[in-house]
C-alpha distance (Angstrom), angle and dihedral (degrees) to the residues before:
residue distance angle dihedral
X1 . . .
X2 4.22 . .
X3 3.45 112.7 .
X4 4.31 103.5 -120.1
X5 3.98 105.7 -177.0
X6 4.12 114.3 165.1
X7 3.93 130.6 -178.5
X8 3.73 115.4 -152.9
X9 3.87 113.8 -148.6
X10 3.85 120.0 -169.0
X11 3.81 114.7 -137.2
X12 3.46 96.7 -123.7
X13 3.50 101.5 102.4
X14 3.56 155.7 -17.2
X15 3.65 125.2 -40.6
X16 3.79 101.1 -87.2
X17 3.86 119.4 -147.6
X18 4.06 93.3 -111.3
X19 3.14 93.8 40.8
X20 4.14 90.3 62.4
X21 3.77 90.4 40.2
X22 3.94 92.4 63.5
X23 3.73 90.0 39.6
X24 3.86 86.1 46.8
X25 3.75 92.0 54.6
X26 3.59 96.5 46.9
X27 3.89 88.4 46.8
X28 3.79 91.6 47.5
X29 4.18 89.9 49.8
X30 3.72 92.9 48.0
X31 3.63 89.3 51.8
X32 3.27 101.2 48.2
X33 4.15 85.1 55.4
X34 3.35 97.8 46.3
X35 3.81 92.4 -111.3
X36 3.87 149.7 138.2
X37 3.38 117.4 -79.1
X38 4.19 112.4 -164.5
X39 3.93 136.5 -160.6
X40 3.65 124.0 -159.8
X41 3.31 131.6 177.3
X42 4.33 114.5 -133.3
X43 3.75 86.8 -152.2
X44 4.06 94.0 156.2
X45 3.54 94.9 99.7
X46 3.84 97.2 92.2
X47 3.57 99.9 177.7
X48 3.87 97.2 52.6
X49 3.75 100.4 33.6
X50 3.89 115.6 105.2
X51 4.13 109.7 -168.7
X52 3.49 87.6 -152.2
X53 3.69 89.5 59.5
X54 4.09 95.5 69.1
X55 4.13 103.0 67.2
X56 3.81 93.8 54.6
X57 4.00 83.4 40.3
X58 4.03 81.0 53.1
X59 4.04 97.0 35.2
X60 4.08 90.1 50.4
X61 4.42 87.8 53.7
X62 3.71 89.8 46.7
X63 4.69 100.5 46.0
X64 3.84 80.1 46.4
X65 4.29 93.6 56.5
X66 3.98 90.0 -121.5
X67 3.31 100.8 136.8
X68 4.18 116.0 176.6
X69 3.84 121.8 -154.9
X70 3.33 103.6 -143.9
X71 3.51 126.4 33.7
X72 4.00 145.4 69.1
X73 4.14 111.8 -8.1
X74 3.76 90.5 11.0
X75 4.00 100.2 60.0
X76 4.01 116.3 -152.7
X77 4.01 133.3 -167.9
X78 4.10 93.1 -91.5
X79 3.74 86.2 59.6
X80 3.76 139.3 -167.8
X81 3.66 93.4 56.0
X82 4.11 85.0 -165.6
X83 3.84 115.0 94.2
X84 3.89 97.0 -150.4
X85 4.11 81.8 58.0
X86 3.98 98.4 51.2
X87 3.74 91.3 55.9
X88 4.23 96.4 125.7
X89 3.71 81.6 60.7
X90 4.03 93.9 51.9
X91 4.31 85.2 52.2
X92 4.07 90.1 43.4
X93 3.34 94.0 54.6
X94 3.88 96.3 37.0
X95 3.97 91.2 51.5
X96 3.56 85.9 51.0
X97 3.68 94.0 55.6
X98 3.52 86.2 51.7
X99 3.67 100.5 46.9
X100 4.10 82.8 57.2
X101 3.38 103.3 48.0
X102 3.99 104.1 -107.0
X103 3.77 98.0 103.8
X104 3.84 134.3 46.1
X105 3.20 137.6 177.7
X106 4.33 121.8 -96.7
X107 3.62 107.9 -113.0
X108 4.02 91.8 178.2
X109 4.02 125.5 107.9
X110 3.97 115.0 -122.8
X111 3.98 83.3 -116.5
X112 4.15 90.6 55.2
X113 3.21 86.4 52.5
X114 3.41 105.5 44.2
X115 4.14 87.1 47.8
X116 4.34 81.3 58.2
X117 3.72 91.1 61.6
X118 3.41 97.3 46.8
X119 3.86 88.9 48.4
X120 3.66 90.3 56.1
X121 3.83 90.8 46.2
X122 3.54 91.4 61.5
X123 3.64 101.3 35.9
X124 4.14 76.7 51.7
X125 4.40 85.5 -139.7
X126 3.71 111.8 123.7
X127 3.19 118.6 -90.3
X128 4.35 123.7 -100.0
X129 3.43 123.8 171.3
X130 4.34 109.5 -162.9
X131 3.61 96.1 -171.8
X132 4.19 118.5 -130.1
X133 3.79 83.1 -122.1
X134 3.76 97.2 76.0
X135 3.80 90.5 84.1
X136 3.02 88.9 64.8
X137 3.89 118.0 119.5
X138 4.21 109.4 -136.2
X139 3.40 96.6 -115.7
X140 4.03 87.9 48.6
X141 4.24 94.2 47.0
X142 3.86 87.6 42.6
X143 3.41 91.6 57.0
X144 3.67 95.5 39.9
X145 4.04 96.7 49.0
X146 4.16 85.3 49.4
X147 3.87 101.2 52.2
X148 4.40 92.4 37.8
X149 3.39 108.9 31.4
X150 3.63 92.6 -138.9
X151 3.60 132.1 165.3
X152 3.86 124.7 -71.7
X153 3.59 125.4 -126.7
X154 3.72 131.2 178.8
X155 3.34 119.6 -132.5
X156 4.05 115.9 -123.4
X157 3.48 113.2 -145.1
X158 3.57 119.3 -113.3
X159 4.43 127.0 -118.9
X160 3.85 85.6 5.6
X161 3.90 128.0 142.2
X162 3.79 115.2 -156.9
X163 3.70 115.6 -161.4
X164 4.09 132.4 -170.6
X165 3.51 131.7 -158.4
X166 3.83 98.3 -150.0
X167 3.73 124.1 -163.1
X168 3.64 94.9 -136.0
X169 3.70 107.6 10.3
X170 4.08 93.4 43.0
X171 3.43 119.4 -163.5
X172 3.83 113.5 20.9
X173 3.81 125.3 157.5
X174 3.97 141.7 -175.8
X175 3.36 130.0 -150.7
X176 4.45 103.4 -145.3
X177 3.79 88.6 -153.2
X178 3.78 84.3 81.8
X179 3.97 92.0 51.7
X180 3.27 128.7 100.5
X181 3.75 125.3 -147.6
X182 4.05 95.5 -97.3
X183 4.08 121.3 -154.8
X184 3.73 111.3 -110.4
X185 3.78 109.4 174.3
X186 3.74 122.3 26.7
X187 3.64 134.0 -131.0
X188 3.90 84.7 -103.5
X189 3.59 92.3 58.4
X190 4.02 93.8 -112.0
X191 3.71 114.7 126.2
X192 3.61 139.5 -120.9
X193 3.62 121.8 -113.4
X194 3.85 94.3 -109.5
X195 3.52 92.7 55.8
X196 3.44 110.7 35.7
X197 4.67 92.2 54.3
X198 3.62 83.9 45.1
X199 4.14 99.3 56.9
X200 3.79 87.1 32.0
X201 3.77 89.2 53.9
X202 3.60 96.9 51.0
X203 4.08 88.6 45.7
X204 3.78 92.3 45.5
X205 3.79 86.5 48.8
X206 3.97 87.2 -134.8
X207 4.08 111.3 -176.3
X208 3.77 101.2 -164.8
X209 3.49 129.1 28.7
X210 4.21 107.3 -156.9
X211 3.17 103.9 175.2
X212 4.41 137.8 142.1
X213 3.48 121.2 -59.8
X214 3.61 95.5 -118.4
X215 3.59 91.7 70.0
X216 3.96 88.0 67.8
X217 3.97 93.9 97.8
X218 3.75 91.5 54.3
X219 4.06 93.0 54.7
X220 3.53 102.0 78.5
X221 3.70 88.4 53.3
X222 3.75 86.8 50.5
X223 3.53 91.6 52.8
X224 3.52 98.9 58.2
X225 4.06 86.6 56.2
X226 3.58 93.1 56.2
X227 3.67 92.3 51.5
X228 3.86 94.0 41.3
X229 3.78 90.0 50.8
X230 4.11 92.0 46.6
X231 3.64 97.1 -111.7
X232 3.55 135.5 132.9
X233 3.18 127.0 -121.2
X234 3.62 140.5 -93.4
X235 3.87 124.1 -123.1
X236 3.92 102.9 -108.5
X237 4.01 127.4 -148.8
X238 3.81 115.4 171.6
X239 4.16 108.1 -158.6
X240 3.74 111.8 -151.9
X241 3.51 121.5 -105.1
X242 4.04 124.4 -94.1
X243 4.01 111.4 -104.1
X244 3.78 114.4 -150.5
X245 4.17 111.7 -107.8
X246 4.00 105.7 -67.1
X247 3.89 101.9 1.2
X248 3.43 153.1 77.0
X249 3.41 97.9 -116.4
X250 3.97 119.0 105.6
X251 3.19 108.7 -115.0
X252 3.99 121.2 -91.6
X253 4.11 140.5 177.4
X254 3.58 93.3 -112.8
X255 3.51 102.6 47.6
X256 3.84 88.7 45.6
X257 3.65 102.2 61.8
X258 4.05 86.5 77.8
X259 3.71 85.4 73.2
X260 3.70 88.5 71.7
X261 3.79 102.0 115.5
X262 3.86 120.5 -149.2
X263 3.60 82.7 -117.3
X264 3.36 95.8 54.2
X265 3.57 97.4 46.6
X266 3.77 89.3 52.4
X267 3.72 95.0 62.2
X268 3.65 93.4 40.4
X269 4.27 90.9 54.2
X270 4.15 83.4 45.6
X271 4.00 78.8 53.6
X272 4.18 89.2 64.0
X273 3.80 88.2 -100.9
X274 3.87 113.9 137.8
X275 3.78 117.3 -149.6
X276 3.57 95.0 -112.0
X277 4.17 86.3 61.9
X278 4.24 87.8 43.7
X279 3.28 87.4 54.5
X280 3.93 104.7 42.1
X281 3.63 104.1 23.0
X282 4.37 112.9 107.4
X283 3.53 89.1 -149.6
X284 3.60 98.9 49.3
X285 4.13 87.3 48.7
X286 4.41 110.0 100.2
X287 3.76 86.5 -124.6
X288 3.31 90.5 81.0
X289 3.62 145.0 77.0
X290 4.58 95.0 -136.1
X291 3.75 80.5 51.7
X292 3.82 87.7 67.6
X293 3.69 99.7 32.0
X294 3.94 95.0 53.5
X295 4.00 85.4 45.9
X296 3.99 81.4 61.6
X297 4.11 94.0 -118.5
X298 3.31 106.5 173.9
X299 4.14 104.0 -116.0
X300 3.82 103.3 -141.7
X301 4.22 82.0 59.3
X302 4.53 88.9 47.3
X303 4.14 84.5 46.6
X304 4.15 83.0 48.5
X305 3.43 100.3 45.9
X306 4.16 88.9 44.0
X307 3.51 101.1 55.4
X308 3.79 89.7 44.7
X309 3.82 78.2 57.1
X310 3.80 98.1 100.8
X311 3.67 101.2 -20.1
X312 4.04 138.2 68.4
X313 3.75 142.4 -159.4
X314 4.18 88.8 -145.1
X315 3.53 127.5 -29.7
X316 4.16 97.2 -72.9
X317 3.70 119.3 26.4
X318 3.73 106.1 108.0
X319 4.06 98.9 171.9
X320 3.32 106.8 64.0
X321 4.21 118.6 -179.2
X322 3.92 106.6 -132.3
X323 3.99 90.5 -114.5
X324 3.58 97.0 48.4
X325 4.04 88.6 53.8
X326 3.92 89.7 52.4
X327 4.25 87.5 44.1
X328 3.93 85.2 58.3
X329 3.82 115.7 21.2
X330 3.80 115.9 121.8
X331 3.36 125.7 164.7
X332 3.82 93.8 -129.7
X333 3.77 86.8 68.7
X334 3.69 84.1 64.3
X335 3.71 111.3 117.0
X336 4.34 110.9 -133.6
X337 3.78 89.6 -148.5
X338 4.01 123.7 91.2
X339 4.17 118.0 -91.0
X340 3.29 110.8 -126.8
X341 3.92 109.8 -141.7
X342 4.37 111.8 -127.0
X343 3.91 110.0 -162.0
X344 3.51 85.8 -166.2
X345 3.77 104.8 44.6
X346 4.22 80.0 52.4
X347 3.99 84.2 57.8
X348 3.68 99.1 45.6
X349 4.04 87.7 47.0
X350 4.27 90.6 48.3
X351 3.57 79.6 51.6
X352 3.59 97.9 55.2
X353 3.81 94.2 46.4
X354 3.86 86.3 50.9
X355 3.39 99.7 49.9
X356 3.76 84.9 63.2
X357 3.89 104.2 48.5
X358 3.50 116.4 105.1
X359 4.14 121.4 -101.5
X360 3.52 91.9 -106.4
X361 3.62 101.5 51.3
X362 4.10 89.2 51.8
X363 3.58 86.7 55.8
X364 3.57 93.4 50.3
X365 4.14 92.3 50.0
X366 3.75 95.1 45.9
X367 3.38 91.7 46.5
X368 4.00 97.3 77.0
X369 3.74 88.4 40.1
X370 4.13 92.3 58.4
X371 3.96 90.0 47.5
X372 3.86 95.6 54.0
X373 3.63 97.2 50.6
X374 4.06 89.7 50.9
X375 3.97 91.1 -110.9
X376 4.22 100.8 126.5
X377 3.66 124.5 14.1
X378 3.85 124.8 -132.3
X379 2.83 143.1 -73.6
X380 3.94 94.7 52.5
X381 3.63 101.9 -131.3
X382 3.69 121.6 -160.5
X383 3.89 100.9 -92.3
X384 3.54 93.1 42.0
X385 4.16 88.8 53.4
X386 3.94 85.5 45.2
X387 3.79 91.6 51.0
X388 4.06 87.5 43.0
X389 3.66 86.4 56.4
X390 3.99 101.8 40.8
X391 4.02 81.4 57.6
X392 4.07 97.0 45.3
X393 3.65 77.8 52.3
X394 3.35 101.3 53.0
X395 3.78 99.0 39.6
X396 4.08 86.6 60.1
X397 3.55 107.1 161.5
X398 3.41 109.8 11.4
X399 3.64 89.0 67.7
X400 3.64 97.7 86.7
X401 4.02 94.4 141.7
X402 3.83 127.8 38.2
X403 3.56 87.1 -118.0
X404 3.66 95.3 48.8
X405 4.28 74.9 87.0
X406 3.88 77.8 85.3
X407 3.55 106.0 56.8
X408 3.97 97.9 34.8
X409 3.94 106.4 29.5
X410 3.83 108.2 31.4
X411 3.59 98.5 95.1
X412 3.88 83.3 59.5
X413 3.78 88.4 71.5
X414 3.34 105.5 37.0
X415 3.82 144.0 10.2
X416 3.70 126.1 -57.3
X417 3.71 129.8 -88.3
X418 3.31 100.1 -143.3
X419 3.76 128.3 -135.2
X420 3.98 90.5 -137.2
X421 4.38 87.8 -155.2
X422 3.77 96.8 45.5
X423 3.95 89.2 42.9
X424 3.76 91.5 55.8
X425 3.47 96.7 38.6
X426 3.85 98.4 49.9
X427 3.75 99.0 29.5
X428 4.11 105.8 23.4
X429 4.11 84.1 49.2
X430 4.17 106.9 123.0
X431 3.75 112.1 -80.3
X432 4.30 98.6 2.9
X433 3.87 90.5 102.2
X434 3.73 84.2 58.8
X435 3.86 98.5 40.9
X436 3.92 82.3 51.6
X437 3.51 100.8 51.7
X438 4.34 85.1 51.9
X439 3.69 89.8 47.9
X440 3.65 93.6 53.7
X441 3.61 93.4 65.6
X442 4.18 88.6 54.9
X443 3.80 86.7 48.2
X444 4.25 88.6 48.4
X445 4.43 79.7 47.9
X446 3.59 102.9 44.7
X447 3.70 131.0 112.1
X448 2.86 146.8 -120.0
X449 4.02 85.6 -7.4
X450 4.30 84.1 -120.8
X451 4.07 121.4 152.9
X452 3.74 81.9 -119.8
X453 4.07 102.9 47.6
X454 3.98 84.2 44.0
X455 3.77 95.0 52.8
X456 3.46 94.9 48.4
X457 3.89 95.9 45.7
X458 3.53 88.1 53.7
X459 3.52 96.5 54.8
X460 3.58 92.0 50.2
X461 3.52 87.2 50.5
X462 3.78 100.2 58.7
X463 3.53 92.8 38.0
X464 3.59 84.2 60.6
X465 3.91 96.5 49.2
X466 3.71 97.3 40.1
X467 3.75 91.3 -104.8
X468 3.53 132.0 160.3
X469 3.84 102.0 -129.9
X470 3.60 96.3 -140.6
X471 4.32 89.9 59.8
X472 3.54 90.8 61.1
X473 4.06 99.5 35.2
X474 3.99 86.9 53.0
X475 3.88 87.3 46.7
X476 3.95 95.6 50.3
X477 3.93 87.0 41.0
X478 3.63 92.6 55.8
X479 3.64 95.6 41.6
X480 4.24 95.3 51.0
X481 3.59 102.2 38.8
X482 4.05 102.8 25.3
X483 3.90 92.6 -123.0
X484 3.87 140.8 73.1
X485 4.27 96.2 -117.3
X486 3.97 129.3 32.2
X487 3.82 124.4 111.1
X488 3.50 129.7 -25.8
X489 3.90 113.7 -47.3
X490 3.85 97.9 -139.5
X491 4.00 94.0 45.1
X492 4.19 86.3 45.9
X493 3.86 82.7 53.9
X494 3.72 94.8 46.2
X495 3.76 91.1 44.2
X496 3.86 95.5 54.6
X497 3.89 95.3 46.3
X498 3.86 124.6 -130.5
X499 3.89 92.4 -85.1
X500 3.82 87.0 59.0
X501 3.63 96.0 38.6
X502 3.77 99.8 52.5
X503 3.84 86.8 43.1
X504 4.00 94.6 59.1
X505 4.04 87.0 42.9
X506 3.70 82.3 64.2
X507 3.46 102.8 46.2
X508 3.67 94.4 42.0
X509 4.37 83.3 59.9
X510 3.31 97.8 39.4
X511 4.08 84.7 52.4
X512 4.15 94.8 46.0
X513 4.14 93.3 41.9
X514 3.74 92.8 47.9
X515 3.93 91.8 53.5
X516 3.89 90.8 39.1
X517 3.91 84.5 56.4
């Protein structure tokens, strides 16, 4: 047997962070067994779908490496991957439901319906709609459905007990006592969710369904259509949902947007983005997966962090290479309790991937970030890209993000912003003004203009005054980079250059005497 999984995005939206986990997992299993791994697009939803939803949908599947076989821009033999274009097979499949006596057609008015609910409210039971229709003989409902073009209802079977072996929920089971009769097809011919993954999946021939947990409730239903149409069933796994960071709650674009550091938000308003756009903007929201791409996140370290999300190789290995996690995944290794999503363990992880990617390639990711905010021009000319990559060098660690560039390397390529406290406490201090004007001369001196020769002379220097080193390192530090921590004072220095140096030295006391005055 080939492995066929599928996932089945709506275009409504961006590509939301649980929403790539389960399509992770199933693209992870069908890897691992050398199967087929599908995308469709539920587009039948015409009220909620937004066409310009799908290409990001696609863009996000393709920056993270998971690539599908069959499906939209790719083609495949169980073609049109689009729901709203396979709707002949929706009424094929309904009539034959019909023609066998599972389906009927709803005879009841939106108001008699409507007065059923409330019913049930009252009488506080739950509430089951059996439709009038299911007395209907075959020939009678066939006939009925074909001259009205009414609604389509399946017909639950009565005193029945469904029961599913789940991969990662095991033994789960329904009574259909408890179920009402739901609609599948509607009087416009468009069908119900239900339906419409059920006759796919038996078209598409897909083996597994993995797929959230909060699609349990709609699986006995789903059942009964695969057994009504005379298909077998697919293996099910139901992954647990995504909790936001510290909570219960499953995780939501609303609720995410307070994840949105000050930090964060800086780099994204030196991006050109305006708070009002921070704040409103989908794909500037943590829940999903453009948040993460436009923060430059490198996306082997986002597939990492995912299939951690709920699932491990043993009970400690955190970095996980892509083709060891498709060597090992199983689905029994799934855990059945919620994920909870860590911001900060995602950081530390994009950190770890970065810390391994070639010079070069950090050059090549910051670049972008540096010409959006205004920092270099283009073309990048040779010194500039050598100066790029003197500062990606000397930022090491901290640059854990592409755009990290922003909050650790600006002041490299252009002047300070000045923390107005730390600049009058380090520089305005009694008798620093006058150290720095004496230093200046060493720094006019000095050579070669090396992190090492500038160290040293400094040293000298406040030996020579009675200094405490640290005064005058956490004056110069302040003074070149506009706050008190960053990279390594003596490479900043050697970075700048003495003309740029001595120039910021002078602004920096022009700044503090002007306010002293």
């Amino acid at each position: 047997m080939t492995v066929r999984t599928r996932f089945a995005p709506s275009p409504t939206g961006y590509l939301h962070i649980g929403g790539v986990r389960t399509a992770l997992f199933n693209w992870l299993f069908t890897r691992r067994h050398g199967g087929q791994f599908i995308l469709r697009i539920d587009d039948t939803d015409i009220g909620r779908n937004r066409p310009e939803a799908l290409q990001p949908i696609l863009d996000g599947f393709r920056w993270l490496g998971i690539l599908w076989d069959e499906g939209p821009e790719v083609g495949g033999p169980y073609a049109p991957y689009f729901q709203s274009q396979r709707l002949d097979l929706y009424r094929q499949a309904a009539r034959q439901l019909v023609a066998s006596g599972y389906a009927y057609p709803c005879l009841a008015t939106k108001e008699e319906l409507e007065a059923e609910r409330r019913a049930a409210e009252l009488a506080k039971r739950p509430y089951i709609h059996r439709g009038k229709g299911r007395d209907l003989s075959p020939g009678e409902a066939l006939q009925l459905w074909q001259e009205k073009q009414l609604p389509l209802r399946f017909k639950i079977p009565v005193g029945r007990k469904i029961v599913l072996q789940d991969i990662i929920r095991k033994h789960v089971e329904w009574e259909t006592d408890l179920l009402g009769d739901p609609v599948i097809l509607r009087s416009d011919g468009t069908p119900l969710y239900n339906f419409a993954t059920v006759v796919d999946d038996i078209a598409m021939r897909i083996t597994h369904v993995i797929r959230a947990a909060e699609h349990l409730s709609n699986t006995p239903i789903q059942m009964l259509i695969f057994e009504a149409l005379g298909a077998s069933l697919p293996a099910f796994a139901h992954v647990p949902v995504v909790n936001e960071p510290g909570s219960k709650k499953k995780l939501s674009k609303r609720d995410m947007k307070k994840f949105v550091t000050p930090e964060v938000r800086a780099k994204l308003r030196a991006l050109g983005y305006s708070d009002a756009e921070i704040d409103s903007r989908d794909d500037l929201n943590p829940a999903t997966v453009a948040y993460y791409q436009e923060l430059g996140y490198l996306p082997q370290a986002l597939v990492n962090y995912l299939g951690r999300l709920g699932w491990s190789l043993d009970d400690h290995s955190e970095i996980i290479p892509l083709e060891q996690m498709i060597r090992h995944f199983s689905l029994e290794r799934v855990n059945d309790a919620p994920a909870s999503f860590d911001p900060d363990k995602l950081y530390w992880m994009a950190g770890e991937y970065m810390r391994q990617l070639p010079i070069e390639e950090k050059v090549n990711g910051v670049i972008p970030y540096l010409v959006r905010a205004g920092l270099v021009p283009e073309p990048i000319t040779a010194f500039l890209r050598d100066r790029i990559r003197q500062v990606v060098e000397v930022c090491g660690d901290r640059l854990k993000l592409f755009s990290d560039i922003l909050t650790y390397g600006a002041f490299f390529f252009r002047d300070p912003h000045y923390d107005e406290a730390a600049l009058q406490k380090r520089v305005g201090k009694a008798g620093i003004p006058e150290v720095l004007q004496r230093f200046m001369e060493e720094l006019g001196r000095v050579e070669p203009f090396t992190p090492a020769t500038l160290e040293e002379t400094l040293r000298q220097f406040c030996e020579r005054e009675n200094l405490k080193a640290g005064d005058l390192i956490h004056a110069l530090r302040v003074i070149t980079t506009g706050v008190t921590v960053g990279p390594g004072l003596f490479d900043v220095l050697a970075i700048l250059g003495r003309q740029e140096t001595l120039r910021r030295i002078e602004l920096a006391l022009r700044r503090v005497q002007g306010v002293a005055q």
